[in-house]
C-alpha positions, 0 to 999 in steps of 0.5 A: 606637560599633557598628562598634567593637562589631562589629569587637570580636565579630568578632575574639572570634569569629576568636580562638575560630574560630583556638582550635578549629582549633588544638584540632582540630589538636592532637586530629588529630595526637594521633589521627594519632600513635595510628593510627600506632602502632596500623599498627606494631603491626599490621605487627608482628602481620602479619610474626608471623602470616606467619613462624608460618604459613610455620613451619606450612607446613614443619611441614605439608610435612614431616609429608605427606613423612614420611607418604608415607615411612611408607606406603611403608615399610607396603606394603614390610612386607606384601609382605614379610610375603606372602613369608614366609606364601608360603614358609611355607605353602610349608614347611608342605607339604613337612612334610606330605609327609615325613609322608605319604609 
């Protein structure tokens, strides 16, 4: 009657075996199913961040362009503003020569 015994324990002990196996499935795909989601969301977030960045990057190569066109346009008013001194020191002489002379 051990054998019967034996063969009972061994097959209660295959069935709880087949359970846990099944249950670590089932908590394996739920895990597989939740990392899934949480990659998508994550591509989501990178493909936002690159398109942001790439924005930024525009945002920043217009700005250095505008940049370089305003200190051109700086350097252009001082040689501009130094003529006019030029031609008004100038002025400023030939008035005091009328005066002096």
């Amino acid at each position: 009657m051990a054998a019967p015994h034996q063969e009972f324990d061994a097959l209660a002990s295959l069935e709880e075996r087949i359970h846990k196996a099944v249950e670590l499935v089932a908590e394996l795909r739920a895990e597989n199913a939740r990392l899934r989601e949480e990659a998508e969301s994550l591509r989501g977030e990178n493909k936002a961040l690159h398109t942001s960045n790439e924005a930024a990057l525009q945002e920043a190569a217009e700005a250095r362009a505008q940049t370089e066109q305003l200190a051109g346009e700086i350097e252009a008013l001082r040689a501009e503003r130094k003529q006019v001194r030029t031609r008004i020191e100038k002025l400023l002489g030939n008035i005091d020569q009328l005066h002096t002379g």
